[in-house]
NUKE-815868 format. One line per field, with one value per atom (N, C-alpha, C): residue number from 1; residue in three letters; chain; atom name; x, z, y. Coordinates in nm, 3 decimals. Layout:
<sedrens>
num: NUM/... .
residuo: ALA/... .
cadena: A/... .
atomo: CA/... .
px: X/... .
pz: Z/... .
py: Y/... .
</sedrens>
This chain:
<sedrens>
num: 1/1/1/2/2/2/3/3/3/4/4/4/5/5/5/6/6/6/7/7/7/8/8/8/9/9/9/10/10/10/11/11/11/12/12/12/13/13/13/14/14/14/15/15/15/16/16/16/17/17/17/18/18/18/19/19/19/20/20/20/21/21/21/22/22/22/23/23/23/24/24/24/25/25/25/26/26/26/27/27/27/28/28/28/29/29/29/30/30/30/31/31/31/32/32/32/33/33/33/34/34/34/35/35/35/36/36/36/37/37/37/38/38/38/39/39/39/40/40/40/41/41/41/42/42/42/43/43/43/44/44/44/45/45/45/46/46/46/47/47/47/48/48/48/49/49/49/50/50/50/51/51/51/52/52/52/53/53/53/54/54/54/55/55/55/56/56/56/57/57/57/58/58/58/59/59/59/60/60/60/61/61/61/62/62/62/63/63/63/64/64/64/65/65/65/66/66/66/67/67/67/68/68/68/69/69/69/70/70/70/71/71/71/72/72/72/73/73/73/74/74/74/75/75/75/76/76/76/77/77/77/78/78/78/79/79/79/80/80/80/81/81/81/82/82/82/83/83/83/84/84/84/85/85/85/86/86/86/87/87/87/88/88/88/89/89/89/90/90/90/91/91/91/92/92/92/93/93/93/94/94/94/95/95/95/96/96/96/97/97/97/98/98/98/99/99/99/100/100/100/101/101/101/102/102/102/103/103/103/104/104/104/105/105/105/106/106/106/107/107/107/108/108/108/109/109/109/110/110/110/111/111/111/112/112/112/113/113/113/114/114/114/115/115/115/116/116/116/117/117/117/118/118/118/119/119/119/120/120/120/121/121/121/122/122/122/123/123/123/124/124/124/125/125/125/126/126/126/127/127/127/128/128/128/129/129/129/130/130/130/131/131/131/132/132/132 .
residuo: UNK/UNK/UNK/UNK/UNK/UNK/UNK/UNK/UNK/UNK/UNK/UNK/UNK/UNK/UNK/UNK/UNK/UNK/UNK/UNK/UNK/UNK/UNK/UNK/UNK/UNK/UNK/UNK/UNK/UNK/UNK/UNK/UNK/UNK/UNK/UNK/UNK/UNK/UNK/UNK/UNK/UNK/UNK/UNK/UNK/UNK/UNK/UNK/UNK/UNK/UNK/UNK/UNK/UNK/UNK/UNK/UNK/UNK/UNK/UNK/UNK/UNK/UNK/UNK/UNK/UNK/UNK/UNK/UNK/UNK/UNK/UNK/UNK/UNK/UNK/UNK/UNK/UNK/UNK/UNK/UNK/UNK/UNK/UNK/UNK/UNK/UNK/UNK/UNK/UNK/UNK/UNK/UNK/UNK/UNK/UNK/UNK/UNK/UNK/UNK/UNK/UNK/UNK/UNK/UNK/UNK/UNK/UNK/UNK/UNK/UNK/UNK/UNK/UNK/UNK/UNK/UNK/UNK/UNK/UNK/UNK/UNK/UNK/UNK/UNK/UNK/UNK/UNK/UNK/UNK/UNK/UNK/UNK/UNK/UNK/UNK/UNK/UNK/UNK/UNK/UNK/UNK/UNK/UNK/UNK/UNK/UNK/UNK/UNK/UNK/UNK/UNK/UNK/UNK/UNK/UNK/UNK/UNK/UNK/UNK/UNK/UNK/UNK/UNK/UNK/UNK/UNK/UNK/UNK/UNK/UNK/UNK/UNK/UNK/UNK/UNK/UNK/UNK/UNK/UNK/UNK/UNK/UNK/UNK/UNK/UNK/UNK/UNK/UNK/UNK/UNK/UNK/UNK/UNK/UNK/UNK/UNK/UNK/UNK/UNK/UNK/UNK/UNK/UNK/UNK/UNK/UNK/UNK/UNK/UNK/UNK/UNK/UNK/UNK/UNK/UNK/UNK/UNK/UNK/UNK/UNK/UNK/UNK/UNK/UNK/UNK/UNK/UNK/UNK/UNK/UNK/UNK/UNK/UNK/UNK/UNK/UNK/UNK/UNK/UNK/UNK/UNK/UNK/UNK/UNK/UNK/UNK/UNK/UNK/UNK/UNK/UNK/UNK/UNK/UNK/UNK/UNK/UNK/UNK/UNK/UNK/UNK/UNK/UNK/UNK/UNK/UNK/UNK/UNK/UNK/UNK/UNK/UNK/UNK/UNK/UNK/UNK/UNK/UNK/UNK/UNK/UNK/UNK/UNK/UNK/UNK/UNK/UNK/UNK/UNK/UNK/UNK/UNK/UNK/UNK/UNK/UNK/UNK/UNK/UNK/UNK/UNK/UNK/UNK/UNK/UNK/UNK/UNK/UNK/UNK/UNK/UNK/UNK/UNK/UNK/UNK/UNK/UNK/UNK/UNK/UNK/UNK/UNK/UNK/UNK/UNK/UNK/UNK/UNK/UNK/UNK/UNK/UNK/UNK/UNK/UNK/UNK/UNK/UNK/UNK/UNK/UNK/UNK/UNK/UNK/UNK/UNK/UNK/UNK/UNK/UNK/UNK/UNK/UNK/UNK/UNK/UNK/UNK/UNK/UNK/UNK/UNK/UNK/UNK/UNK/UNK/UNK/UNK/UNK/UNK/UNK/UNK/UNK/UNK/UNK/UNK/UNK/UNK/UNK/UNK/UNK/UNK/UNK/UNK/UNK/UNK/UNK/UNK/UNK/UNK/UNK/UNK/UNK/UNK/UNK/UNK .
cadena: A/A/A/A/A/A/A/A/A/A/A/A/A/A/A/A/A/A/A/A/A/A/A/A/A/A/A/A/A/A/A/A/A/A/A/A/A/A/A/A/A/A/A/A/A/A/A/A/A/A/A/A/A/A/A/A/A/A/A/A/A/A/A/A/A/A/A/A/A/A/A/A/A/A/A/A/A/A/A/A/A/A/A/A/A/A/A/A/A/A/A/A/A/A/A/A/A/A/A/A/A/A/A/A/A/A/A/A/A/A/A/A/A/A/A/A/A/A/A/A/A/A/A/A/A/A/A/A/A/A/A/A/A/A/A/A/A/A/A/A/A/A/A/A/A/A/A/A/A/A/A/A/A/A/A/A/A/A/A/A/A/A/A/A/A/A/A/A/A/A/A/A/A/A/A/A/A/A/A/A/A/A/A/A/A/A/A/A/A/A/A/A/A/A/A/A/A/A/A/A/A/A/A/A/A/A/A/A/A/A/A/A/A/A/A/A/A/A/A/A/A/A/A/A/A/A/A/A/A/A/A/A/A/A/A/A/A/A/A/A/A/A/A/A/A/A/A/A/A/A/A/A/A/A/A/A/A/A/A/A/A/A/A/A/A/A/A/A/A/A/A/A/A/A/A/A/A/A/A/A/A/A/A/A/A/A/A/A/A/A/A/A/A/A/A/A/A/A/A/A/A/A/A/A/A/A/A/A/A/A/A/A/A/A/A/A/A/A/A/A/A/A/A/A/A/A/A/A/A/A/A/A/A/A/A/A/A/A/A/A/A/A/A/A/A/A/A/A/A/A/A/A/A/A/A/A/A/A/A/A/A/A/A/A/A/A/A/A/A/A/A/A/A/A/A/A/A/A/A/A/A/A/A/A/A/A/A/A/A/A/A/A/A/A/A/A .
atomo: N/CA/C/N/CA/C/N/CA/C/N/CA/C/N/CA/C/N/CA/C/N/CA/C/N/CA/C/N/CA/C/N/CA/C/N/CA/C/N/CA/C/N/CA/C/N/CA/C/N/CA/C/N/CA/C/N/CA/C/N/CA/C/N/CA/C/N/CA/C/N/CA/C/N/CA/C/N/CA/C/N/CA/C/N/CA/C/N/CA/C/N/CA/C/N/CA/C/N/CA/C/N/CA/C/N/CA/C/N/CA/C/N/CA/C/N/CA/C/N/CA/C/N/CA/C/N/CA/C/N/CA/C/N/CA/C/N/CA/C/N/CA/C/N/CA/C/N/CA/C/N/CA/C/N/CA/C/N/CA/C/N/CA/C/N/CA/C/N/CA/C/N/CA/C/N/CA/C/N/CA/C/N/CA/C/N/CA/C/N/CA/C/N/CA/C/N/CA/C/N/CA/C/N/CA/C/N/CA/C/N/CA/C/N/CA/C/N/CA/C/N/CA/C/N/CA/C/N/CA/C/N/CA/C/N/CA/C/N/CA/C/N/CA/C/N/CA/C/N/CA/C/N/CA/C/N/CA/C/N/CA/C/N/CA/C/N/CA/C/N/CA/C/N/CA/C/N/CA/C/N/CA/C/N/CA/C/N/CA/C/N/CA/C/N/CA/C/N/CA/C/N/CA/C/N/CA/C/N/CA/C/N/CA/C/N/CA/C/N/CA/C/N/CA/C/N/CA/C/N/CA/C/N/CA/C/N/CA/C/N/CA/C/N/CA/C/N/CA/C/N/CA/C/N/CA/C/N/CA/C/N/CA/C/N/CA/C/N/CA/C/N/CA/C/N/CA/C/N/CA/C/N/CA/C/N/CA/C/N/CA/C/N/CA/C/N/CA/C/N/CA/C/N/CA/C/N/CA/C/N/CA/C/N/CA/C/N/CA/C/N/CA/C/N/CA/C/N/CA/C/N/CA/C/N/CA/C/N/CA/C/N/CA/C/N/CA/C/N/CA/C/N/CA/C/N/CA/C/N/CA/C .
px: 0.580/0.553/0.539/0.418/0.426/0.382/0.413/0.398/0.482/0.507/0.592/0.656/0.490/0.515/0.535/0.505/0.520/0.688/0.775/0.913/0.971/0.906/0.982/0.947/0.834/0.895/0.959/0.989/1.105/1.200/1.296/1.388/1.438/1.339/1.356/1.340/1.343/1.391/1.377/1.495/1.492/1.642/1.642/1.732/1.817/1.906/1.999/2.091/2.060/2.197/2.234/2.417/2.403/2.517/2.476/2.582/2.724/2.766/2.829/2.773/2.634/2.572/2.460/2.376/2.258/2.241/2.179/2.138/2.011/1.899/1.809/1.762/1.668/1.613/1.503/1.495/1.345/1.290/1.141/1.131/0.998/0.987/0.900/0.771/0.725/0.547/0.454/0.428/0.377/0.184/0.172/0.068/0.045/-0.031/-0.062/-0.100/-0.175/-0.272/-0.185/-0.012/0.052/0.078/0.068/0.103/0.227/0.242/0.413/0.408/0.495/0.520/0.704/0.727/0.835/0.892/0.992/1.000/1.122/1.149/1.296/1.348/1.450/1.461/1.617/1.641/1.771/1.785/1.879/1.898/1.982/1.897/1.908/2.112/2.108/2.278/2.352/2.339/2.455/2.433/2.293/2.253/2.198/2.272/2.243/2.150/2.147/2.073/1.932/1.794/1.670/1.676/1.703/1.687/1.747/1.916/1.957/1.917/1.845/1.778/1.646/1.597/1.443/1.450/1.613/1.677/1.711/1.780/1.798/1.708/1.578/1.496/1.347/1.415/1.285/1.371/1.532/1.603/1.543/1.576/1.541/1.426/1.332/1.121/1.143/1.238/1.216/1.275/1.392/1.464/1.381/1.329/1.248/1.071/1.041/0.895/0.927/1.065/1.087/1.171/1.200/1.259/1.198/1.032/0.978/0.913/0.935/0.874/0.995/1.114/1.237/1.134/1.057/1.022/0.863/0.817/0.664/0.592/0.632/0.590/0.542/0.697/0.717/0.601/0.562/0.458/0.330/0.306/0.137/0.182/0.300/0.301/0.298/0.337/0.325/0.307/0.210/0.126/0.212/0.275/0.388/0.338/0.342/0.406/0.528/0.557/0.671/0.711/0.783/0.730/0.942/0.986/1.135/1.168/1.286/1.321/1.432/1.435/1.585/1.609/1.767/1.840/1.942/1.936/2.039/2.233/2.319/2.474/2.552/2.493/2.611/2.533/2.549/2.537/2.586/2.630/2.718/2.644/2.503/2.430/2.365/2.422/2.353/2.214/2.153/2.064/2.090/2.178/2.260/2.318/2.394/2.455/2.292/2.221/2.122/2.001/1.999/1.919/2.002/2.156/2.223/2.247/2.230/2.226/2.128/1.995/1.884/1.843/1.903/1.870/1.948/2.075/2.132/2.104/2.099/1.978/1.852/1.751/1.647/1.641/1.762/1.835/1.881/1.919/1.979/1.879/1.763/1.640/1.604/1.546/1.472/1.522/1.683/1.739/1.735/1.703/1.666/1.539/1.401/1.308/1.225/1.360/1.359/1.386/1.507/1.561/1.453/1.428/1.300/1.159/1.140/1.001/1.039/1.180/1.170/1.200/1.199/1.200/1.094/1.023/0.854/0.776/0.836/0.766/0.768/0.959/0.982/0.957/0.823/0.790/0.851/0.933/0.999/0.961/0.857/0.805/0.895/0.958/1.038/0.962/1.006/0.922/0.916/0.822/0.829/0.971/1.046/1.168/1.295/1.277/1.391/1.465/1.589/1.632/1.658/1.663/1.677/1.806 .
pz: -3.230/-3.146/-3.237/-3.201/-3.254/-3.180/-3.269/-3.166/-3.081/-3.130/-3.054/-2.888/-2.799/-2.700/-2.630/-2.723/-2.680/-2.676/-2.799/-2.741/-2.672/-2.662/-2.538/-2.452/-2.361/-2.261/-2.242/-2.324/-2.365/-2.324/-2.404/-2.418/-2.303/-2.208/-2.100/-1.965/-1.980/-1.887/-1.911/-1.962/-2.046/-1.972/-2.003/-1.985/-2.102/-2.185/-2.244/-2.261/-2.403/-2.417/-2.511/-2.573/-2.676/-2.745/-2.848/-2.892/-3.046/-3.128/-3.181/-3.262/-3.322/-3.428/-3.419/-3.320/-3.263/-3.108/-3.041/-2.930/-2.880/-2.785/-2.793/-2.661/-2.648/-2.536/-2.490/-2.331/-2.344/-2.155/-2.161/-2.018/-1.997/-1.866/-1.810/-1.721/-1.744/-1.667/-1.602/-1.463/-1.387/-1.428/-1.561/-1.573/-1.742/-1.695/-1.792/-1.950/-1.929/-2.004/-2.133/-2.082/-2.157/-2.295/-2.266/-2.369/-2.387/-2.542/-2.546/-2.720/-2.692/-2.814/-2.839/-2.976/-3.031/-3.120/-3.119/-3.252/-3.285/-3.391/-3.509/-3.573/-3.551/-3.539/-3.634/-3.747/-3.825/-3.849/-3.747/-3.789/-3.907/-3.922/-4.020/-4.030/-3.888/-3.901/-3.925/-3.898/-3.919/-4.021/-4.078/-4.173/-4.305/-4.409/-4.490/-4.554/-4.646/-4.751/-4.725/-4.762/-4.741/-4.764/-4.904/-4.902/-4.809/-4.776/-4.648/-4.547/-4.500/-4.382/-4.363/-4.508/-4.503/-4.485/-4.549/-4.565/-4.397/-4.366/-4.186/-4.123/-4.117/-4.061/-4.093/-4.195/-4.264/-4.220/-4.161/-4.130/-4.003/-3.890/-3.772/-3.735/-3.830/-3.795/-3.819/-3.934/-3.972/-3.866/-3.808/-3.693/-3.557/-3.519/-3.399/-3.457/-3.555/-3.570/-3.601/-3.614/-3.598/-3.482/-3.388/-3.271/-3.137/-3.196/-3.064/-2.950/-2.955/-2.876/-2.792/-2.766/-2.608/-2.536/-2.551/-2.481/-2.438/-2.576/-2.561/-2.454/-2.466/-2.318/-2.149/-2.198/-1.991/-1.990/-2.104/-2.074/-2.092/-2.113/-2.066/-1.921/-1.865/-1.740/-1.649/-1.665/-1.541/-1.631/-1.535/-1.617/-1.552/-1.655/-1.691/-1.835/-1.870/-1.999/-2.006/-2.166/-2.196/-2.348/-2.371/-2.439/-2.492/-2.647/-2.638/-2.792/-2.802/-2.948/-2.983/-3.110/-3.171/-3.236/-3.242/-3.292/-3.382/-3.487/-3.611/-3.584/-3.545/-3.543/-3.638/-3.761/-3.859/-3.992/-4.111/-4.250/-4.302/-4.209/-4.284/-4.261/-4.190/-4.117/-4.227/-4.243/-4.313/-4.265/-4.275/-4.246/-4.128/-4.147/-4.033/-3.952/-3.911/-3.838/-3.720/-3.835/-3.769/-3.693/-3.757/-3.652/-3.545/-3.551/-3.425/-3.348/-3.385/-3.266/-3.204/-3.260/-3.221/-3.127/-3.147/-3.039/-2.925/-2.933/-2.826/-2.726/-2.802/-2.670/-2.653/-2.712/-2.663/-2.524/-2.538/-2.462/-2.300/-2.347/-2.214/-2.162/-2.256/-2.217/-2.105/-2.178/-2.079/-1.959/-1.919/-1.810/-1.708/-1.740/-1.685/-1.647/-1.717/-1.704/-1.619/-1.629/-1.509/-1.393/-1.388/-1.264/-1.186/-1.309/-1.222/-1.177/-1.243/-1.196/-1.110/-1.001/-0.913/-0.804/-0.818/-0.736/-0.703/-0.800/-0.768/-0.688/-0.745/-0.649/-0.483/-0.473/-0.311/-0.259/-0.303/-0.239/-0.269/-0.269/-0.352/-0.472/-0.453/-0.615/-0.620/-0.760/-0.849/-0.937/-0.914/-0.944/-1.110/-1.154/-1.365/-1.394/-1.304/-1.361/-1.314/-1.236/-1.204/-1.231/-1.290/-1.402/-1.340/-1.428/-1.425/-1.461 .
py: 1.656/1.770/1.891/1.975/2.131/2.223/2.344/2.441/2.503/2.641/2.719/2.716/2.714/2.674/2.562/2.413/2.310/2.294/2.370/2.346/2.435/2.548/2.664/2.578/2.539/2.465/2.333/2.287/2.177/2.254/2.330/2.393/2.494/2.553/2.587/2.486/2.371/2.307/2.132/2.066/1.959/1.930/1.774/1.694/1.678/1.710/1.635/1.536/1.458/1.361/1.332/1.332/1.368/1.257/1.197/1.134/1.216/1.149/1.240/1.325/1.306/1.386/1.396/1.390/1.406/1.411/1.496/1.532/1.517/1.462/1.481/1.517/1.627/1.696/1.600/1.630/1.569/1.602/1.613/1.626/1.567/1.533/1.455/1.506/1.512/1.554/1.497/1.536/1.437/1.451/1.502/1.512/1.443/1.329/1.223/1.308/1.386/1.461/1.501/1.552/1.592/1.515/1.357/1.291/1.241/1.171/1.128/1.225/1.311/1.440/1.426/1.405/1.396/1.438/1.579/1.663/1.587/1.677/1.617/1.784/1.782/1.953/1.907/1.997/1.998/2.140/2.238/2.368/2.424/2.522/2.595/2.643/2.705/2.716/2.622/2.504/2.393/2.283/2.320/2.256/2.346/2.414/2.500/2.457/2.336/2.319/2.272/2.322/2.301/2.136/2.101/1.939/1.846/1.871/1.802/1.800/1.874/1.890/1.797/1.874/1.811/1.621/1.561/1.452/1.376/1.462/1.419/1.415/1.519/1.489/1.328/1.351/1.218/1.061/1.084/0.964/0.966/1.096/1.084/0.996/1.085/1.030/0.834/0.843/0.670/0.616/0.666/0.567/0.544/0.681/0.664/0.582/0.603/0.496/0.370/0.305/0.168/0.103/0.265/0.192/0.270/0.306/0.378/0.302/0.153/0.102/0.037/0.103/0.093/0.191/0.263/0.373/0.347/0.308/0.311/0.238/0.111/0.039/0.104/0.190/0.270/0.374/0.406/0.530/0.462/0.322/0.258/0.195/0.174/0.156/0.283/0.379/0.450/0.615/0.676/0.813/0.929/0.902/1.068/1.120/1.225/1.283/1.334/1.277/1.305/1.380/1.455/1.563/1.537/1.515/1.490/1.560/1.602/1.666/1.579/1.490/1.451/1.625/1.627/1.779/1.722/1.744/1.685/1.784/1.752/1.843/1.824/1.772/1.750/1.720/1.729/1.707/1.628/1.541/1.431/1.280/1.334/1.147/1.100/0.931/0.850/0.784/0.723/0.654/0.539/0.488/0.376/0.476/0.546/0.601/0.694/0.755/0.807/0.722/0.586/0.517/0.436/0.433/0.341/0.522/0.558/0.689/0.761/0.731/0.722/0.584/0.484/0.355/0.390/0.432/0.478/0.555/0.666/0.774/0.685/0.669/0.573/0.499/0.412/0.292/0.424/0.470/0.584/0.629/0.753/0.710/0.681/0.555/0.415/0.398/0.418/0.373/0.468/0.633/0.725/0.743/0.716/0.707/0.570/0.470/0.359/0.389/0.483/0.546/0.618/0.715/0.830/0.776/0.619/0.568/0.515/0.465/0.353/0.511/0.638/0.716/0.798/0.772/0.850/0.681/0.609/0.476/0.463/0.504/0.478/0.611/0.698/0.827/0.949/0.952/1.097/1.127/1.205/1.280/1.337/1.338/1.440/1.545/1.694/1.763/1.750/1.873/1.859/1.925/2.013/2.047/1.987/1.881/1.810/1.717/1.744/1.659/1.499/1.445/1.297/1.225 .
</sedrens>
């Protein structure tokens, strides 16, 4: 994901979930067009050093492009966009720790985005800001 405004509106109205050292935002769009957009965000406050950062974030990208398909499937079945940020909370993530915590949210995810498709199915559209 880029672009200023592609995460202001993330960030102004997103679902969270967060395990111990990563959090990840994410929201859903009943308009196909939007796509499937995925940032990797390691702040500057809780993460001082340019290289550690630049380090967490290159774990994040590797964990989700070898475990993006819990997700990928649900979005060639049913036309939402979905638009999600991994957020790095600590300086201390290894590579293992950062991809079993990345499958985790994934996995939670999926079970939300299962939830919200068997409720736009039995007629109740859920609007673009209504959390899941």
């Amino acid at each position: 994901m880029r672009g200023r405004r592609n995460f202001e509106r993330l960030f102004e109205k997103s679902t969270v979930l967060n395990t111990d050292s990563l959090q990840f935002r994410y929201r859903i769009y009943q308009d196909p067009a939007e796509g499937c957009l995925v940032g990797f965000i390691a702040p500057k406050k809780r993460i001082k050093k340019a290289v550690k950062r630049n380090k967490i974030k290159r774990f994040m990208r590797e964990s989700y492009r070898l475990n993006q398909h819990i997700l990928q499937d649900l979005f060639s079945q049913y036309d939402v966009g979905f638009h999600g940020a991994f957020l790095a909370g600590s300086d201390q993530l290894t590579f293992e720790s950062t991809s079993s915590q990345v499958i985790e949210l994934l996995q939670k995810t999926r079970e939300r985005l299962m939830r919200y498709s068997s409720e736009t199915k039995s007629g109740g559209k859920p609007s673009d800001n209504q959390k899941v």
